[in-house]
C-alpha positions in Angstrom: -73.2 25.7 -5.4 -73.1 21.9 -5.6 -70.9 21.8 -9.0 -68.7 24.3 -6.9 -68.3 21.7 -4.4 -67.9 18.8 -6.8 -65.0 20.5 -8.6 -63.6 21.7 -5.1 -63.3 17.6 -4.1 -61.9 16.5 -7.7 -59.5 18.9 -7.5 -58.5 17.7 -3.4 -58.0 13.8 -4.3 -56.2 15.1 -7.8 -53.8 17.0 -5.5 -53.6 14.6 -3.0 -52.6 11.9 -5.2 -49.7 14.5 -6.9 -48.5 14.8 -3.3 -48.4 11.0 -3.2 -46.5 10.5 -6.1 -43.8 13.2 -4.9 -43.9 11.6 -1.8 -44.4 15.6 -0.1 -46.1 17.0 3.2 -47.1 20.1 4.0 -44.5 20.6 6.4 -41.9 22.8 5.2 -38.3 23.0 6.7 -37.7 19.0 6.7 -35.1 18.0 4.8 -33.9 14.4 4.8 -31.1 12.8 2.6 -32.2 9.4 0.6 -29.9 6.7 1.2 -29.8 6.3 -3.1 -29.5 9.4 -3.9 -26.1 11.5 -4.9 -24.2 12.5 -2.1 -24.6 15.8 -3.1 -28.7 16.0 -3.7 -31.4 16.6 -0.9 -35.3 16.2 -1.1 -38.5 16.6 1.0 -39.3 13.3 2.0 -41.1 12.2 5.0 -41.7 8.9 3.8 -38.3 8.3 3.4 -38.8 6.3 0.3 -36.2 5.3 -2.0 -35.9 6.0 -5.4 -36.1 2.5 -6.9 -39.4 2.5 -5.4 -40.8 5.1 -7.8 -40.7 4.4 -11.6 -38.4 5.8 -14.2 -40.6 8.8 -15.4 -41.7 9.8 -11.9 -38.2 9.6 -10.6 -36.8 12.0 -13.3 -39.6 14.3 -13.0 -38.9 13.9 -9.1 -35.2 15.1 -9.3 -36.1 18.1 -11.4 -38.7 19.5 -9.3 -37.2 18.7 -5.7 -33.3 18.5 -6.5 -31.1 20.8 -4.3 -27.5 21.2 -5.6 -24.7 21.4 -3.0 -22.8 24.5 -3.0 -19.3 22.0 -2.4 -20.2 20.0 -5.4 -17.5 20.0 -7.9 -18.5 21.7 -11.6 -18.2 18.2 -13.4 -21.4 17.1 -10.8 -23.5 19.9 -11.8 -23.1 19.3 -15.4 -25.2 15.1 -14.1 -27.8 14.9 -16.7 -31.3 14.6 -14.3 -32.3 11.7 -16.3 -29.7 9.5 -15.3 -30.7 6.9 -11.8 -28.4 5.8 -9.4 -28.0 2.2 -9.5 -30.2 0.3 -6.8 -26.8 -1.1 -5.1 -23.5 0.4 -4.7 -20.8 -2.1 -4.8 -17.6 -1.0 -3.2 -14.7 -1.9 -5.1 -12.6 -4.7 -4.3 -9.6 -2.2 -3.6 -8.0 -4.8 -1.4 -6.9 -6.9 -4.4 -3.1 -6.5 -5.7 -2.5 -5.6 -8.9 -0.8 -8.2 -11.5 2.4 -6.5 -12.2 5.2 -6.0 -9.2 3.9 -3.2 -6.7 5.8 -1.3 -4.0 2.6 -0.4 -2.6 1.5 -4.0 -2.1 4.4 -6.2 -2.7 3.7 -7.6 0.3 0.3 -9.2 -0.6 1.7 -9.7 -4.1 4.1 -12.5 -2.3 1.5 -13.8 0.1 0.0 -14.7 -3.1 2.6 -16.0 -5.0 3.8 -18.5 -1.9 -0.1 -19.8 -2.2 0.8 -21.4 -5.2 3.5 -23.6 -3.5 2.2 -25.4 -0.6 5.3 -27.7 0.2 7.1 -24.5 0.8 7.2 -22.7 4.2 7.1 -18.8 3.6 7.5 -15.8 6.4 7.8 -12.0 5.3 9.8 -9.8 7.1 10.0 -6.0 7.1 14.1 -5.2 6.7 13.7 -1.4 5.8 12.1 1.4 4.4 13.3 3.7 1.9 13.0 7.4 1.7 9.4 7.5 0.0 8.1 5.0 2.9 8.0 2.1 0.9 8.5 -1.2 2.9 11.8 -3.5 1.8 10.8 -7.0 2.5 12.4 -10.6 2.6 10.8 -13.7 2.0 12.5 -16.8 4.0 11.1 -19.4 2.5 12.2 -23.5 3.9 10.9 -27.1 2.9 7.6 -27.4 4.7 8.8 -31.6 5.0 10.0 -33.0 8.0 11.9 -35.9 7.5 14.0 -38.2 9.7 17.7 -38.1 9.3 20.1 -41.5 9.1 23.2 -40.8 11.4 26.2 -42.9 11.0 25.3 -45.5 13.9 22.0 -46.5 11.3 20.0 -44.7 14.0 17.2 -42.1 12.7 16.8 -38.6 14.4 14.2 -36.0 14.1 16.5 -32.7 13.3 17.8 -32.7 10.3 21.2 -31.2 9.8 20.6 -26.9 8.9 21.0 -26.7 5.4 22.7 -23.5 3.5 20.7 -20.8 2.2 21.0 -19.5 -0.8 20.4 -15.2 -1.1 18.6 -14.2 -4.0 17.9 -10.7 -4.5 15.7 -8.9 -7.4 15.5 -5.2 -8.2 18.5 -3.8 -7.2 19.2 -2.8 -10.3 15.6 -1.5 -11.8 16.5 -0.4 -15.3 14.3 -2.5 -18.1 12.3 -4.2 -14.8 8.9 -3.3 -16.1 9.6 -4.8 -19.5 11.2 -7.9 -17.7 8.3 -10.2 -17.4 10.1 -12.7 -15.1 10.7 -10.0 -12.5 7.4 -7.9 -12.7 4.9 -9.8 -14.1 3.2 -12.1 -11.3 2.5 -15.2 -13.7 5.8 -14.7 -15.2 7.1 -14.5 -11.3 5.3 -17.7 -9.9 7.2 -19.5 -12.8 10.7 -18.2 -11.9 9.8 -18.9 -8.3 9.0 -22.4 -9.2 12.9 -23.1 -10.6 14.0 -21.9 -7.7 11.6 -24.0 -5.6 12.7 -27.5 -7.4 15.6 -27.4 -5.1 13.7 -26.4 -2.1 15.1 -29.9 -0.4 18.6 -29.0 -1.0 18.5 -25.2 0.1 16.4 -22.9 2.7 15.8 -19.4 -0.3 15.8 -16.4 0.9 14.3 -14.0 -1.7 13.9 -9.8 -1.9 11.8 -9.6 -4.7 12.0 -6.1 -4.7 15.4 -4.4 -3.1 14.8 -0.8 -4.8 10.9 -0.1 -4.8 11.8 3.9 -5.3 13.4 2.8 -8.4 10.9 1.1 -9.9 8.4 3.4 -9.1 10.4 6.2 -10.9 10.6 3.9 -13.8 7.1 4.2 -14.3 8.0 7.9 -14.6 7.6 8.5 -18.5 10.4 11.5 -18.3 13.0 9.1 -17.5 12.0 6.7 -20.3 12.6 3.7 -18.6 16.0 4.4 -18.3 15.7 5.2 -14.7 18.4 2.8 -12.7 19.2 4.2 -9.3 17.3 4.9 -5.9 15.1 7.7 -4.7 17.0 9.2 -2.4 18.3 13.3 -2.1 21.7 14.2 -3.2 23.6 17.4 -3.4 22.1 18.4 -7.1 20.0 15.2 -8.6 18.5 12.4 -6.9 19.3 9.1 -6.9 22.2 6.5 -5.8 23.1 3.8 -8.1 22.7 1.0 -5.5 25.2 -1.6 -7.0 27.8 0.6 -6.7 27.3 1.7 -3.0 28.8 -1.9 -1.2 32.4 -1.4 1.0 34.4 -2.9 -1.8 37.1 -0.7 -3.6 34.1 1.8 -3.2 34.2 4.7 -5.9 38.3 3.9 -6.0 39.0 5.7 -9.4 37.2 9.1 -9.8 34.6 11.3 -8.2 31.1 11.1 -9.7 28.4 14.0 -10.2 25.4 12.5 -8.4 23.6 13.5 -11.7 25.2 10.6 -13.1 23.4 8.1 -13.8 26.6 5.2 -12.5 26.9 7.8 -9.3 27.9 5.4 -6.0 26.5 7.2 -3.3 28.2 9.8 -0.9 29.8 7.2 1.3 29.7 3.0 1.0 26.4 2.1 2.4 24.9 5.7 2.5 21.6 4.5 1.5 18.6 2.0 3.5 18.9 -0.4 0.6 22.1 -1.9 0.3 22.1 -1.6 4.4 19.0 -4.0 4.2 21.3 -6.4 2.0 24.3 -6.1 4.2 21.8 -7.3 7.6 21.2 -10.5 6.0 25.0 -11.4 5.4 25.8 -9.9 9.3 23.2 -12.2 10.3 23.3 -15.1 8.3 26.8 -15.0 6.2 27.7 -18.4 7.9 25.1 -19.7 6.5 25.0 -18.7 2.9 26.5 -20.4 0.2 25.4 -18.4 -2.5 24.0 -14.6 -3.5 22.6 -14.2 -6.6 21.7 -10.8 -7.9 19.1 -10.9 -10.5 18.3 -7.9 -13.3 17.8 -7.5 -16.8 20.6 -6.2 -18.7 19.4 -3.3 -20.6 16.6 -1.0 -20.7 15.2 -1.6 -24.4 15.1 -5.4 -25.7 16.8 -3.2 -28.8 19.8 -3.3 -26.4 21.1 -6.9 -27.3 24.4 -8.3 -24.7 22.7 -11.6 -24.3 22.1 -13.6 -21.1 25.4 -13.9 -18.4 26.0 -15.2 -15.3 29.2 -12.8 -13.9 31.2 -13.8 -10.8 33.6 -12.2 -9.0 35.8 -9.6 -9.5 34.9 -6.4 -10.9 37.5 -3.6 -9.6 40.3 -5.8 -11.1 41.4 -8.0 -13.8 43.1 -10.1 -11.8 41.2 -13.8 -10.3 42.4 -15.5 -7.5 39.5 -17.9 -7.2 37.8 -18.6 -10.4 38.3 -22.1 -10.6 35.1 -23.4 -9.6 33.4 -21.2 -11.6 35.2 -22.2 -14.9 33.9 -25.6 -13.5 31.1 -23.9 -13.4 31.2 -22.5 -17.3 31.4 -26.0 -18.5 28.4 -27.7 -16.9 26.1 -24.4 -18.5 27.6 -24.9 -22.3 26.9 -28.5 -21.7 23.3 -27.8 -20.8 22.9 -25.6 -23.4 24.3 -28.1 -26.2 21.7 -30.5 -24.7 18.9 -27.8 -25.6 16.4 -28.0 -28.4 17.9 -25.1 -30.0 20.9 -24.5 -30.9 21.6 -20.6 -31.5 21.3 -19.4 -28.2 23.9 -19.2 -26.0 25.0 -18.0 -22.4 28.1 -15.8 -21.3 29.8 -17.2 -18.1 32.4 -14.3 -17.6 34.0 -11.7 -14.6 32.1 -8.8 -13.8 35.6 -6.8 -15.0 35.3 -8.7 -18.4 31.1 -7.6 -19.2 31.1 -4.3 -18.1 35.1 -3.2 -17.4 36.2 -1.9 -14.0 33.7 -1.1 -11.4 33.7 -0.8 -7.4 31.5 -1.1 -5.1 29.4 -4.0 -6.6 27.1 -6.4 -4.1 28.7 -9.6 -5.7 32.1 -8.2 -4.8 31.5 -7.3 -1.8 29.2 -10.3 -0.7 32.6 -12.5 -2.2 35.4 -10.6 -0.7 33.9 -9.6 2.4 32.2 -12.1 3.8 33.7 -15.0 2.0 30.5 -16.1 0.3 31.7 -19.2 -1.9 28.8 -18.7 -4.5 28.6 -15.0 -5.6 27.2 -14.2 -9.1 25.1 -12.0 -10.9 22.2 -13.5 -13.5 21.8 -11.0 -16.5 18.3 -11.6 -18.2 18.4 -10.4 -21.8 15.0 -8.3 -22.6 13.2 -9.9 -26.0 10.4 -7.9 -28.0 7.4 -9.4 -26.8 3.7 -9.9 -28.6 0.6 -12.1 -28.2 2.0 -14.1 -31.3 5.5 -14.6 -30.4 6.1 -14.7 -26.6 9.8 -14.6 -26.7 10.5 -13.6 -23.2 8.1 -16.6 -21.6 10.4 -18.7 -24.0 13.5 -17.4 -22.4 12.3 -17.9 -18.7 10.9 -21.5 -19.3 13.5 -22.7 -22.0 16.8 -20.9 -21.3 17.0 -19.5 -17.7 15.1 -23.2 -16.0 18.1 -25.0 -17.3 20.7 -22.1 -15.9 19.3 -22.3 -12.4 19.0 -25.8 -12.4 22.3 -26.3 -13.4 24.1 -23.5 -11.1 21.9 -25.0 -8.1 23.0 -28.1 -8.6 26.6 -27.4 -9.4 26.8 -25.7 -5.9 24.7 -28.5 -4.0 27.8 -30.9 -5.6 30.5 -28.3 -4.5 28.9 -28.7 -0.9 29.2 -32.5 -1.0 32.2 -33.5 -2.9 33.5 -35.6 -0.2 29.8 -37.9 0.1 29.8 -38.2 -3.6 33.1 -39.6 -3.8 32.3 -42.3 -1.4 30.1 -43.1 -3.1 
């Protein structure tokens, strides 16, 4: 009778300390979720205890004995192997951060960032539009932080400085061969192109769209288009898609109709689409204040495509120039800056639209020119270069070629604005 008893205890504490271990009662009917287990696993628990408080062994051989699967779970989650622990923290993914190439999703925060990098310069965003897919058009106005005083002609000194011209720069209207062009979608790449156009900062107020066709360039990320993908988003009578740069009120669509499953098709009707309205705001509202537009793409989809690097003016639905003196003036100052470079087998077309691509209507640069009387209307064409780790042509293009083009068209069209001071000089 008293080994019965003895054996009867030992056997008590041995279960007792089992239902310590699993952290059990005897209640039955309590389920709790732990805070550290899967979302889709239950146990007993009273205690409440987490799983990092039980070691490795007795944690597997917990979840095999008191795991209950969700009837929700998805079949990948019931294949877990048991023997795998949750970690003892979850960290939540810092989602908030941008990406490093060009995003229409957060091209907004992309440019916050980029504008940190240049703290003499005086950035506000501005929402002008939204396209079709919801994605959020925006303009960066960007002005020399300075304030300086002003010398008047009676030696006296004022505080407001005298409004100076701004000059429009828009990029992506055309998206074919974007993703490949580092300058454009590449945020390092981007902060160096922003700096050229910083350097004259005191001489101009910018005002930049760094990306005028987000549908585009998210469709270029499509891999059945190729990369070839060079209009907008939006519905049309059979395919989708407006070839932006060919939807401006200037000799519109003048020679032939166009299936809009072309890839050159110009839209319904001259500014059919949110896009080129959200470039034709800023010259209602500011034309007589712009002295130049700049519209900035690459010039082919494949850097097997080779036409070189341009910068077109003015006109493209005709042969015929009216007003091309000051940009022959122009085409001088850039072969002389080009002689001056280290290399000499590069060079830079300074040509009409009509004379790089033949006739064509409806083109921003046209239409900002003839329009609205911009004096400065032109269009930089980037040449794409194979890129690799050893060779980084394109960075070598941006930093060696295209900082002495804009330094040398901005100034040229600072001079045009003060002829008369430097000849009094």
């Amino acid at each position: 009778m008293v080994k019965s008893l003895i054996l009867v205890a030992i056997f008590y504490v041995y279960l007792c300390e089992i239902r310590a271990e699993n952290g059990t009662t005897e209640k039955s009917g309590n389920w709790t979720n732990t805070t550290q287990a899967h979302p889709g696993v239950q146990r007993k628990n009273n205690v409440n205890r987490s799983p990092t408080d039980l070691s490795g062994k007795n944690l597997a051989r917990n979840n095999k004995a008191n795991n209950l699967r969700s009837t929700r779970m998805p079949p990948m989650l019931n294949q877990l192997d048991d023997e795998v622990t949750t970690p003892k923290k979850w960290v939540k993914p810092n989602s908030a951060s941008p990406p490093n190439t060009l995003s229409p999703y957060a091209i907004l925060a992309q440019m916050k960032i980029v504008m940190d990098c240049f703290p003499h310069a005086n950035a506000t965003f501005e929402t002008i539009g939204r396209t079709v897919e919801y994605n959020d058009i925006i303009i960066v106005k960007i002005t020399d932080r300075k304030q300086k005083y002003f010398r008047t002609e009676e030696s006296k000194y004022i505080d407001e400085v005298p409004e100076k011209k701004i000059i429009f720069i828009v990029h992506g209207l055309n998206v074919m061969g974007m993703t490949k062009m580092l300058h454009l979608s590449a945020i390092e790449e981007l902060k160096i192109l922003m700096s050229y156009y910083l350097n004259h900062l005191e001489k101009f107020d910018i005002f930049l769209m760094p990306l005028a066709n987000p549908d585009g360039y998210s469709l270029l990320h499509n891999v059945y288009h190729g990369g070839m993908w060079n209009k907008n988003a939006s519905p049309q009578e059979a395919c989708r898609g407006v070839l932006l740069d060919r939807n401006f009120d200037v000799a519109w669509n003048a020679t032939r109709q166009i299936s809009s499953c072309s890839p050159l098709y110009p839209g319904p009707a001259p500014f059919s689409e949110v896009e080129t309205n959200a470039v034709r705001n800023i010259f209602h509202y500011f034309g007589h204040k712009i002295v130049a537009y700049i519209n900035v793409h690459s010039g082919t989809y494949n850097e097997k495509v080779f036409k070189g690097d341009a910068i077109l003016y003015p006109r493209g639905y005709t042969e015929l120039q009216t007003d091309d003196d000051k940009y022959i003036d122009l085409k001088g100052e850039v072969d002389e800056a080009m002689k001056n470079a280290s290399f000499q087998v590069m060079s830079v077309a300074v040509d009409t639209l009509y004379n790089w691509y033949g006739k064509i209507s409806g083109s921003s640069v046209d239409y900002a020119s003839t329009v609205y009387g911009i004096p400065y209307a032109l269009e930089f064409v980037m040449q794409l270069y194979q890129e690799d780790y050893t060779n980084p042509i394109q960075h070598y293009a941006l930093t060696e070629i295209w900082n002495r083009l804009i330094d040398t068209v901005f100034t040229n069209i600072w001079k045009s604005l003060h002829v008369n001071d430097l000849r009094k000089k």
